[in-house]
C-alpha positions as CSV (number, residue, x, y, z in Angstrom):
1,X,0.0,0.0,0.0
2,X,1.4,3.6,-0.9
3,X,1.8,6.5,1.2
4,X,-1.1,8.4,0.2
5,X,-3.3,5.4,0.3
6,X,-2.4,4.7,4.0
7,X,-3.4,8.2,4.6
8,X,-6.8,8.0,2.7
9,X,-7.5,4.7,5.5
10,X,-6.6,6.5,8.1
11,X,-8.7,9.5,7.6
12,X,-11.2,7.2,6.9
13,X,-11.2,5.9,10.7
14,X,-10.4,8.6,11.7
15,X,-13.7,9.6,10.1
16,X,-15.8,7.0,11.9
17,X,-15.1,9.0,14.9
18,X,-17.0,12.0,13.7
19,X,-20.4,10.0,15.5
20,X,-18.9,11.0,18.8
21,X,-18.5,14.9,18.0
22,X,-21.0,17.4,19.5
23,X,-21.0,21.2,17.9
24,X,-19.5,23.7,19.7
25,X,-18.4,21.4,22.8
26,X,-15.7,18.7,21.6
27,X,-14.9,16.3,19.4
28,X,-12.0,14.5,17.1
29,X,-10.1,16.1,15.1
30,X,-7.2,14.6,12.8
31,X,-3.8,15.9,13.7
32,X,-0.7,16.4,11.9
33,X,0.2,12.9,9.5
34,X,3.6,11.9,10.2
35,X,5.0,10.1,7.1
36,X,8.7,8.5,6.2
37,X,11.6,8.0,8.6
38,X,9.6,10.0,11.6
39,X,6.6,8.1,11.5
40,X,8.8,4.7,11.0
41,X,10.6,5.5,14.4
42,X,7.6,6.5,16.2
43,X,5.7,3.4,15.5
44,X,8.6,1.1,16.1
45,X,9.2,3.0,19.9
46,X,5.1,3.4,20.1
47,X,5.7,7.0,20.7
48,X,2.3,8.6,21.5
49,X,3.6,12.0,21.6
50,X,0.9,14.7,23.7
51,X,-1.4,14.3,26.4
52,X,-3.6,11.4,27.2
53,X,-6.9,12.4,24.6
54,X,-9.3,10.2,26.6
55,X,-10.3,9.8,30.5
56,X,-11.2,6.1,31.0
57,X,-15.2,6.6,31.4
58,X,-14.9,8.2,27.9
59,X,-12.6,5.3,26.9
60,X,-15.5,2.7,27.8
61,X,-18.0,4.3,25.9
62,X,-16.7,4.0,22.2
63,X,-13.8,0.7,23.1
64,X,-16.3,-2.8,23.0
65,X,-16.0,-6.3,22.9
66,X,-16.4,-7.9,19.8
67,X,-20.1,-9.2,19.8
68,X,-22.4,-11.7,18.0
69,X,-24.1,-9.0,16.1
70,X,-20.1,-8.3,15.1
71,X,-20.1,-8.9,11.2
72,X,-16.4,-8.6,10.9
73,X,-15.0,-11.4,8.7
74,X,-11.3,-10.9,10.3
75,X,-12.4,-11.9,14.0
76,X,-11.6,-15.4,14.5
77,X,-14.5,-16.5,16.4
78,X,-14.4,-18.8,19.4
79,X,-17.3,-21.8,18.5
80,X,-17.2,-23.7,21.8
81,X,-15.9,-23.0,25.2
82,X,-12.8,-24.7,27.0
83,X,-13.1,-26.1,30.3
84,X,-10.6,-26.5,32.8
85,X,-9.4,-29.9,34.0
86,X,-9.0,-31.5,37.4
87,X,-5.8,-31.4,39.7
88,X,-5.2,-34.8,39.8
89,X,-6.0,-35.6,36.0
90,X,-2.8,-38.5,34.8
91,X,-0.3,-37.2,33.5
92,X,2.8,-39.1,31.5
93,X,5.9,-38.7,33.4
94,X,8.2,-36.2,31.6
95,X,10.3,-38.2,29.7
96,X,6.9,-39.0,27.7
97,X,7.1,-42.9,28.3
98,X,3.7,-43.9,30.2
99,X,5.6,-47.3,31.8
100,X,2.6,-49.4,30.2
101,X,0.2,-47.9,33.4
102,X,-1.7,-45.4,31.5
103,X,-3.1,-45.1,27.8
104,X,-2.8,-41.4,26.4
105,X,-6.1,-39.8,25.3
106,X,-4.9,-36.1,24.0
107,X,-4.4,-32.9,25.0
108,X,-5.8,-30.3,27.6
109,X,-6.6,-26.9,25.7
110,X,-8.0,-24.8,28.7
111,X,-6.7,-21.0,28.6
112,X,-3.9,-22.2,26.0
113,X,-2.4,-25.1,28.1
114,X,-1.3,-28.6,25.5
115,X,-0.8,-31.0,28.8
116,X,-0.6,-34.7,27.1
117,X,-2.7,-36.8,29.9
118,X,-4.2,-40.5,30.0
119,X,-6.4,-42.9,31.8
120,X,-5.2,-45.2,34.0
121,X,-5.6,-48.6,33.2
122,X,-7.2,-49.9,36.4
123,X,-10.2,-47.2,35.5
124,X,-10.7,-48.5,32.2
125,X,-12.2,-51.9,33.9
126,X,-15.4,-49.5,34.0
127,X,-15.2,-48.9,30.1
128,X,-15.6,-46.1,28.0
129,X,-18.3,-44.3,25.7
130,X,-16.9,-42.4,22.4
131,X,-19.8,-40.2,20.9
132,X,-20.3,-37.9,17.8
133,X,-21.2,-37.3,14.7
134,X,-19.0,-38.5,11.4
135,X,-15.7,-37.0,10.8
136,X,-15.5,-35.4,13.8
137,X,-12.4,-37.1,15.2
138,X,-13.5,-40.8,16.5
139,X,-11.3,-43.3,14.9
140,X,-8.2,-41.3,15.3
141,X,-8.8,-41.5,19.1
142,X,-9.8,-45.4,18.6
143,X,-6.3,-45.4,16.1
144,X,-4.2,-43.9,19.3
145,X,-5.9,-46.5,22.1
146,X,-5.3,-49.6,20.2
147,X,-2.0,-48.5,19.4
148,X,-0.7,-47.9,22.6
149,X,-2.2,-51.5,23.7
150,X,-0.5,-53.2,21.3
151,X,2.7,-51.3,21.5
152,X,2.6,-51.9,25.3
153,X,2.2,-55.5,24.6
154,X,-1.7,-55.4,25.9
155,X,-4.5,-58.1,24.7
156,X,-6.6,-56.4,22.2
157,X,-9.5,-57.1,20.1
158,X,-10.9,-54.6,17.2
159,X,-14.6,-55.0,16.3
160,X,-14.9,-52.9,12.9
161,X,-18.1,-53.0,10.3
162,X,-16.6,-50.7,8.2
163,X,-13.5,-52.6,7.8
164,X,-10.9,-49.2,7.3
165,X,-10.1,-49.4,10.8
166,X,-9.4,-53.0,10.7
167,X,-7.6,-52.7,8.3
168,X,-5.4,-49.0,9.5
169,X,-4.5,-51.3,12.7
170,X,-3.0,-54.0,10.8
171,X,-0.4,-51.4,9.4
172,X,1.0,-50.4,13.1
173,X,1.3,-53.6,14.3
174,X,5.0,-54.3,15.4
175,X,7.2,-57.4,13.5
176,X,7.8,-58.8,17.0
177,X,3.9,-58.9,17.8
178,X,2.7,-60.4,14.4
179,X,2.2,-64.4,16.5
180,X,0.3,-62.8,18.3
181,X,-2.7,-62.0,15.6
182,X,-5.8,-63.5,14.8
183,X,-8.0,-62.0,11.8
184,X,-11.6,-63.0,11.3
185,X,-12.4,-61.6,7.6
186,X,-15.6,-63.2,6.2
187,X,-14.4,-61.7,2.9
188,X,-11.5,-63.8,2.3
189,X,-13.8,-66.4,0.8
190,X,-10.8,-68.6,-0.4
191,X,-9.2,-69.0,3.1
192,X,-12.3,-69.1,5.5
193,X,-11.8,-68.9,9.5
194,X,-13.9,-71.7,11.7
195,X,-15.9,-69.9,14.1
196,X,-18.3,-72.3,15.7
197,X,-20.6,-70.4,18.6
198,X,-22.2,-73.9,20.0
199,X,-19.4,-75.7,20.1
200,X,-17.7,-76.9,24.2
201,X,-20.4,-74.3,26.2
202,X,-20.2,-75.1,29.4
203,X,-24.0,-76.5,30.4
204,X,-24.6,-74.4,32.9
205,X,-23.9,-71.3,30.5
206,X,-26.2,-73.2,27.6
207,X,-29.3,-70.9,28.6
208,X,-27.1,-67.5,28.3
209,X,-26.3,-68.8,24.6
210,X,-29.5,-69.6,23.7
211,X,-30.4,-66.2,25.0
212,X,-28.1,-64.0,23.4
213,X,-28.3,-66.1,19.6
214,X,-32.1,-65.7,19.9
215,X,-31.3,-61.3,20.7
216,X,-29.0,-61.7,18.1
217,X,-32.2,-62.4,15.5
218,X,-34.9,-60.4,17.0
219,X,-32.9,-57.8,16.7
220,X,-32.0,-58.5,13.0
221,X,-36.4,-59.2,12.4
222,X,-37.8,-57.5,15.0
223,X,-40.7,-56.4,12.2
224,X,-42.1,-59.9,12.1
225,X,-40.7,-61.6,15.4
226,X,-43.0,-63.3,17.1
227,X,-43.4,-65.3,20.7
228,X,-44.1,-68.9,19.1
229,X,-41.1,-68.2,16.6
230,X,-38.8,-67.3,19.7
231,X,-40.1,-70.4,21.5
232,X,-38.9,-72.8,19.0
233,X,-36.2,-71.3,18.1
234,X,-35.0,-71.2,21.8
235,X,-35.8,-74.5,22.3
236,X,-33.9,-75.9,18.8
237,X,-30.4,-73.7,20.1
238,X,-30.6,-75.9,23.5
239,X,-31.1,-78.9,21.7
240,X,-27.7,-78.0,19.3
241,X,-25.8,-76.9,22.6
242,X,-26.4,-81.3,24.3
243,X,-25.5,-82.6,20.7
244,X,-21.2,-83.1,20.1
245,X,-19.8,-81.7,16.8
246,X,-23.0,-79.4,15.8
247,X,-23.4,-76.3,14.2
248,X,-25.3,-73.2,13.4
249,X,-26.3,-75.5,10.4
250,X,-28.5,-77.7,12.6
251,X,-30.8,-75.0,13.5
252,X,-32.8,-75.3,9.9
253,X,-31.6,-78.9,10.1
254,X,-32.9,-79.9,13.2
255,X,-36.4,-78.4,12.0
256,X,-36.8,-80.2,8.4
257,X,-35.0,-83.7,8.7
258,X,-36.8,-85.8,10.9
259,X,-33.9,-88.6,11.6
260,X,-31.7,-85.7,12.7
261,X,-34.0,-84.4,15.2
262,X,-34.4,-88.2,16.7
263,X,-30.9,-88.5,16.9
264,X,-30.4,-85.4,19.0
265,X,-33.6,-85.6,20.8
266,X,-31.9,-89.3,21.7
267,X,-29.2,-87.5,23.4
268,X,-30.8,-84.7,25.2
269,X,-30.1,-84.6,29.1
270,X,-32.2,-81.8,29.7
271,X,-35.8,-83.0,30.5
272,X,-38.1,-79.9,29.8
273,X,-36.7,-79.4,26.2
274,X,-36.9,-83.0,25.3
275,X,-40.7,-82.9,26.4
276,X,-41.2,-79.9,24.2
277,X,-40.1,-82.0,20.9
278,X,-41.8,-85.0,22.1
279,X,-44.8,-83.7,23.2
280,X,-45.3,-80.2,21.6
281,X,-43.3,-80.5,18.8
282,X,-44.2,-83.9,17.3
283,X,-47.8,-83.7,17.9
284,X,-48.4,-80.7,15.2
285,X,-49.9,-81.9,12.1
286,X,-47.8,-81.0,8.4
287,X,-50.1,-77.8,8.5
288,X,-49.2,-76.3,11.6
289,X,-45.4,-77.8,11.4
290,X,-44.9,-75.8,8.4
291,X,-46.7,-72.7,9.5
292,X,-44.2,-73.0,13.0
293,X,-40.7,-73.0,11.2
294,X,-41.5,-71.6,8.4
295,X,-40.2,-68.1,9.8
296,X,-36.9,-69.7,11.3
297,X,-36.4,-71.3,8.2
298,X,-37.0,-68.0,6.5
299,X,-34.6,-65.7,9.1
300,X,-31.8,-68.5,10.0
301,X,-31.5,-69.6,6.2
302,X,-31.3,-66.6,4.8
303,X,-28.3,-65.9,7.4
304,X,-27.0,-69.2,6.5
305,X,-27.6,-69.6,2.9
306,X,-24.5,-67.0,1.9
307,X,-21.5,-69.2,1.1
308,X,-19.4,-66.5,3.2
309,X,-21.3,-67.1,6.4
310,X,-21.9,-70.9,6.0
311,X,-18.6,-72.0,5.3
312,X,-17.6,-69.5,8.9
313,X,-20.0,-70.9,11.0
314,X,-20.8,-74.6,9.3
315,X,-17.3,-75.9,10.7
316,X,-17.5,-78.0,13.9
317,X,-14.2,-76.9,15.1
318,X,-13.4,-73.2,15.6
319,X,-10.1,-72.3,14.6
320,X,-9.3,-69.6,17.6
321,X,-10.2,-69.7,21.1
322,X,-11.5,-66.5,22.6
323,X,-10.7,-67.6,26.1
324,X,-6.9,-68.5,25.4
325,X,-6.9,-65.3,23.4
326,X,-7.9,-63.0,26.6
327,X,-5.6,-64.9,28.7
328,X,-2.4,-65.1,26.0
329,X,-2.8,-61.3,25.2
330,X,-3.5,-62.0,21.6
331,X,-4.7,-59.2,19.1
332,X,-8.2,-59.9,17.4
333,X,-9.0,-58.1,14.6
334,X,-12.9,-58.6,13.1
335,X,-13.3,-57.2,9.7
336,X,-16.7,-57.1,8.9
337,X,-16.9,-54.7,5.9
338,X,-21.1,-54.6,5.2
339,X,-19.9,-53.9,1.8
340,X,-18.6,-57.0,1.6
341,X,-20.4,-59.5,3.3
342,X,-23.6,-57.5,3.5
343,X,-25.4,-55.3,6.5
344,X,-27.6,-58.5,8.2
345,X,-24.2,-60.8,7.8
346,X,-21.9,-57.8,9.5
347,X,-24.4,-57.4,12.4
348,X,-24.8,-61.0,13.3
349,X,-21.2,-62.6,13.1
350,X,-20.4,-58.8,15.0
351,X,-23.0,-60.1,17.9
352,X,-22.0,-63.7,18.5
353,X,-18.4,-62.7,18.6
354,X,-19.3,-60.2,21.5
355,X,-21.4,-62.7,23.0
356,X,-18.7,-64.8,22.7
357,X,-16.1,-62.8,24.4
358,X,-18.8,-62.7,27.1
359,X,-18.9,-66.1,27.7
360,X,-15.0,-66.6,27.5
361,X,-14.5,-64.0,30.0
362,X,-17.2,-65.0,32.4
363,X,-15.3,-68.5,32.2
364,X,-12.2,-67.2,33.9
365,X,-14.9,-67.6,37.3
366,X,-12.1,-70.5,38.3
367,X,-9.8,-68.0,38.7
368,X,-8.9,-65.7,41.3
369,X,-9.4,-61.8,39.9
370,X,-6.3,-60.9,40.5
371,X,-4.6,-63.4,37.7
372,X,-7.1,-62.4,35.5
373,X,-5.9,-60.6,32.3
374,X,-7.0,-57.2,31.0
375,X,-8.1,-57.7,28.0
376,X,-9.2,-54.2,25.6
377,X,-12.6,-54.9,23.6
378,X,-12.8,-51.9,20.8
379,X,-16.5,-52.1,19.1
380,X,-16.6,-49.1,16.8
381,X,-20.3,-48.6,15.5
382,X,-21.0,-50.9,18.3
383,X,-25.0,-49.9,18.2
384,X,-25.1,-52.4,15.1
385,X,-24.3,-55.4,17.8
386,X,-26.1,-53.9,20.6
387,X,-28.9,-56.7,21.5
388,X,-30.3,-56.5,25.1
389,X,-28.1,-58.7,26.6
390,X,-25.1,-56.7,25.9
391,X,-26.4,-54.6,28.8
392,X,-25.4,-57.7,30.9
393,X,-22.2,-57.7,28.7
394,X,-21.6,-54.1,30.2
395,X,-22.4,-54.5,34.0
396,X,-20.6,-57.8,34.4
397,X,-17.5,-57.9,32.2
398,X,-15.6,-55.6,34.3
399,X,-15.2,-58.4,37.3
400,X,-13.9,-60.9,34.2
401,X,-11.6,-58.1,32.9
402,X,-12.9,-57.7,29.4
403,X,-12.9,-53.7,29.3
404,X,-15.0,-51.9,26.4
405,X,-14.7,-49.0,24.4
406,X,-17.7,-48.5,22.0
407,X,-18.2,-45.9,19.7
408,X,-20.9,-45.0,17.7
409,X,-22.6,-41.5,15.8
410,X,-26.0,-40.6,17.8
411,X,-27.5,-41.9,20.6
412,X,-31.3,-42.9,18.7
413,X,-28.6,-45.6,17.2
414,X,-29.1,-47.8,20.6
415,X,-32.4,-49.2,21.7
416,X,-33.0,-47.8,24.9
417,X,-32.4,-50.7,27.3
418,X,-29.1,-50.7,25.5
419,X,-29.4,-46.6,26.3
420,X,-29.7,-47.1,29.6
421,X,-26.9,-49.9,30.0
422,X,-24.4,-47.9,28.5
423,X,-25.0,-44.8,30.7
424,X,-25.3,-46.2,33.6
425,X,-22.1,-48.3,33.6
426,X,-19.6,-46.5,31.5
427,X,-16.9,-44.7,33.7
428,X,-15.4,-42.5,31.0
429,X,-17.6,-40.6,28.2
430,X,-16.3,-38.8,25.4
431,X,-18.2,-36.3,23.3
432,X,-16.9,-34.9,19.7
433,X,-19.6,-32.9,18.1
434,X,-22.8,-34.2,17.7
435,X,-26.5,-33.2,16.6
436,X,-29.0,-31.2,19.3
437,X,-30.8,-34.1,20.3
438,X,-27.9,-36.1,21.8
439,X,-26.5,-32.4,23.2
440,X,-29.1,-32.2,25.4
441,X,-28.5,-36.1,26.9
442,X,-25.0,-35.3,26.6
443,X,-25.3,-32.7,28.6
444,X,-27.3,-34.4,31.1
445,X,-25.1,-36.9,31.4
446,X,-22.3,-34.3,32.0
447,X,-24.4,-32.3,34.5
448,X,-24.4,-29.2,32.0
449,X,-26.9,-26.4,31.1
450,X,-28.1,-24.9,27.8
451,X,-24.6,-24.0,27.3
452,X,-23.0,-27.0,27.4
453,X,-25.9,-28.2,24.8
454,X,-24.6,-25.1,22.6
455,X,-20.7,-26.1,23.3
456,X,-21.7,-29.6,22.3
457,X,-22.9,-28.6,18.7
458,X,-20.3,-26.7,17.9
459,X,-17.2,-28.8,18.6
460,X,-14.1,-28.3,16.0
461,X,-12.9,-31.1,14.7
462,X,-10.4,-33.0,17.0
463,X,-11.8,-31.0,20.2
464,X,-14.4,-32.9,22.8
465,X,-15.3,-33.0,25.9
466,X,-14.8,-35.5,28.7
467,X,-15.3,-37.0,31.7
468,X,-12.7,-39.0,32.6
469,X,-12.8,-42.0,35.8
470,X,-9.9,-41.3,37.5
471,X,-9.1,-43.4,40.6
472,X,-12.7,-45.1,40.6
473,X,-14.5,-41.3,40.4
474,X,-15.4,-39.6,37.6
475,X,-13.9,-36.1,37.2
476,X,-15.7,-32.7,36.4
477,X,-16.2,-32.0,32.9
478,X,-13.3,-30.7,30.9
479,X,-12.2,-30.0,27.5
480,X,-9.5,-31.5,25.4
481,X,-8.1,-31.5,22.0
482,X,-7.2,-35.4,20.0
483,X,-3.8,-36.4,19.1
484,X,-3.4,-35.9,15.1
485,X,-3.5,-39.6,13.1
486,X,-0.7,-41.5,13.3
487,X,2.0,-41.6,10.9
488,X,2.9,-44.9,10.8
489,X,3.8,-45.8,7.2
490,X,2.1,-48.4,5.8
491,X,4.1,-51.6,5.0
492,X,2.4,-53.8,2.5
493,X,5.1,-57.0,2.9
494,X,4.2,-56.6,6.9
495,X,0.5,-56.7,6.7
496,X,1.2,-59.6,3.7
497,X,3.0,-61.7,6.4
498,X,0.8,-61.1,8.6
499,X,-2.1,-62.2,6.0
500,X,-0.3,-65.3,5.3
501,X,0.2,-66.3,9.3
502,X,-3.3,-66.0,9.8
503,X,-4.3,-68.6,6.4
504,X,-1.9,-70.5,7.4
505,X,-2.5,-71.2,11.3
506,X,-6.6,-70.0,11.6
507,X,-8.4,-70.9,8.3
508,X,-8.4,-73.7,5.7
509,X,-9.1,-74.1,2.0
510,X,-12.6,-73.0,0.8
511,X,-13.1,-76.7,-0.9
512,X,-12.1,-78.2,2.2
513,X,-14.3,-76.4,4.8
514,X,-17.3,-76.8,1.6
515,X,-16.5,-80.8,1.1
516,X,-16.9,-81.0,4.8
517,X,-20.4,-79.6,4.9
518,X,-21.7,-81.2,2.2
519,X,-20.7,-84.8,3.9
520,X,-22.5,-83.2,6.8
521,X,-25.6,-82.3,5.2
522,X,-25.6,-85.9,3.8
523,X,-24.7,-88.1,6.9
């Protein structure tokens, strides 16, 4: 800008003054313009030659704020307020190393302060609940967790039904860690994994099975679930869970071929469901047989008529054990892309695998707590595996050390027993930005006003809020900022090694596992 234009901006604001001038009393005036070397030296000593022009009450009447109403596109605006964190919130020891007894979250951003700070890993026995909207920041924070549990040598398991993070994990895992993994992809249909949920249940856990694989499809057809469906259905899982060597297969099987169903009926201990196929079961006519399984057929066979799903869970003999996996520290990652294996697919095998890690990890019972393991349980999107008994999943697993972190987008996601589970056991919440609605639980939740309903909609990217469990009692409310994404880069020959551990020592052949079925189906 030239000399004479810096003068023609000057007068200009100098001429906005002219609102404050009253005739023949006082007002502004412009004084002499200083140009060159003089005004050069005076502005860089901030010489303000004369006497002061202004008292301070005159000051205060034309000096404000910037304000709402404030259409100024220079002013950088503040969206959402920063919140001051507690004194005794973790903090990494200076060198930076955490000594494996705290997992790193972010940042505190309160009145300019960037302290790194965790949660200690005894408080994450009470889990943690990771809220907002798309974009906003979630799977970077999921990114950091898991990677400090596996870098610290922690058990881990990743739930994913989008598949990227399942797949972003794999690139950060360590050379020296890669025995350690087990990956359950349905869409590797050449090289399928066993996963058999019937198989070696303990009988006196055979009612929580048929419970949560009966939650599992009336959540999947709650439309057209009915209480004779559920009966039967019930009823045929019990039946499966007395009979060696069976598998989700026998459910339609069980229904339709007659010298099947004597042979297990034969073997069933359990008095009250052998009366039900002998005395309920047996004495419907073809009519009312037909008009009884009809639906089963209809919901379990279209689950189990994809090759994908069939040749997964039609194998007698899964090929990982949940329980030794908890125990050994192993890393479990579940790839369930719905682009790939489809939405109903994703959300089932998603469910029995949770279930499952319920049932392995109430088995550690015949242990003392103390020698249990900690074992980390990510479920991003978790409200698409949600039945109701993973409220029991939430209130009990802490005692077996399984420890969740769930993740999902909006609260109307979860069905509201799930809701109520989640809230009322999680220790440590974690909002990013997210719609009105789940502001207004949120803030509940947080013990906020309208405010903090405002603060919650308008979150930057990377920025939440959190309440964080520290020593067993959950803090105040306090703002933080997320760790960038990690730059780990990606090393195709590591994740293709760790690819060919996994065929080699988890799945088998596709003709195999399909020869065996089909000798099944026959015998």
């Amino acid at each position: 800008m030239g000399a004479d234009a810096a003068e023609s901006k000057a007068r200009e604001v100098a001429g906005a003054f002219q609102q404050f001038t009253i005739p023949h009393i006082n007002g502004f005036e412009v004084g002499k313009v200083v140009r060159g070397r003089e005004a050069l030296s005076r502005y860089a000593r901030r010489l303000c030659l004369g006497e002061v022009v202004l008292n301070t009450e005159e000051l205060a009447t034309i000096y404000h704020l910037p304000h709402q109403s404030v259409s100024t596109p220079t002013i950088d605006w503040v969206r959402s307020r920063t919140l001051e964190p507690p004194l005794n919130i973790p903090l990494p020891p200076s060198d930076g190393e955490t000594g494996g007894e705290l997992t790193l979250l972010g940042k505190t951003n309160f009145r300019g302060g960037q302290q790194p700070f965790g949660i200690k890993l005894g408080d994450r026995r009470r889990h943690a609940y990771i809220i907002g909207k798309t974009g906003m920041g979630k799977s970077t924070l999921l990114e950091r967790m898991i990677y400090d549990d596996i870098q610290q040598g922690r058990g881990v398991a990743v739930i994913d039904p989008h598949g990227d993070l399942a797949e972003r994990v794999l690139d950060f895992i360590p050379s020296h860690r890669t025995n350690d993994v087990i990956l359950i992809d349905p869409s590797d249909r050449d090289f399928p994994v066993a996963f058999n949920m019937l198989e070696n249940i303990d009988p006196a856990y055979n009612t929580i099975v048929a419970s949560g694989l009966v939650g599992i499809f009336k959540k999947l057809y709650a439309e057209s679930w009915g209480p004779r469906l559920e009966h039967i259905l019930r009823n045929t899982i019990l039946s499966l869970l007395e009979y060696p060597d069976t598998t989700m297969l026998g459910i339609t099987r069980i229904l339709q071929d007659e010298e099947y169903r004597k042979r297990v009926v034969k073997k069933l201990q359990d008095p009250i469901v052998k009366r039900f196929w002998t005395h309920e079961f047996e004495r419907l006519d073809a009519r009312q047989r037909t008009e009884a399984i009809s639906p089963i057929l209809n919901k379990v066979g279209q689950f189990l008529s994809s090759p994908i799903i069939r040749n997964i869970v039609g194998q007698p003999k899964s090929s990982f054990n949940m329980r030794f996996a908890m125990d050994k520290k192993k890393i479990v990652i579940v790839n369930l892309a719905k682009g790939k294996i489809g939405e109903d697919s994703s959300a089932l095998l998603g469910s029995m695998l949770i279930t499952k890690f319920q049932l392995d990890a109430m088995s550690r019972a015949n242990i003392p707590e103390h020698e249990r393991t900690d074992f980390y349980l990510y479920v991003d999107e978790f409200q698409n595996f949600a039945t109701d008994s993973f409220a029991t999943i939430l209130s009990e697993a802490r005692k077996y050390r399984l420890n969740l972190t769930m993740a999902n987008q909006y609260i109307a996601q979860m069905p509201e027993e799930v809701r109520d589970a989640v809230f009322g056991n999680v220790g440590t919440l974690i909002s990013f930005q997210v719609g009105y609605d789940d502001a207004e639980a949120i803030a509940g939740q947080f013990g906020g006003d309208e405010t903090m309903v405002a603060d919650l909609v308008a979150l930057h990217t990377g920025s939440t809020y959190i309440r964080l469990l520290i020593d067993g009692m959950p803090s105040n409310v306090f703002s933080m900022s997320t760790f960038g994404p990690l730059d780990e880069a990606v090393d195709a020959q590591r994740r293709e090694n760790i690819f060919k551990f996994c065929r080699e020592r988890y799945s088998k052949k596709r003709s195999v596992v399909e020869d065996k079925i089909k000798r099944w189906t026959e015998s």
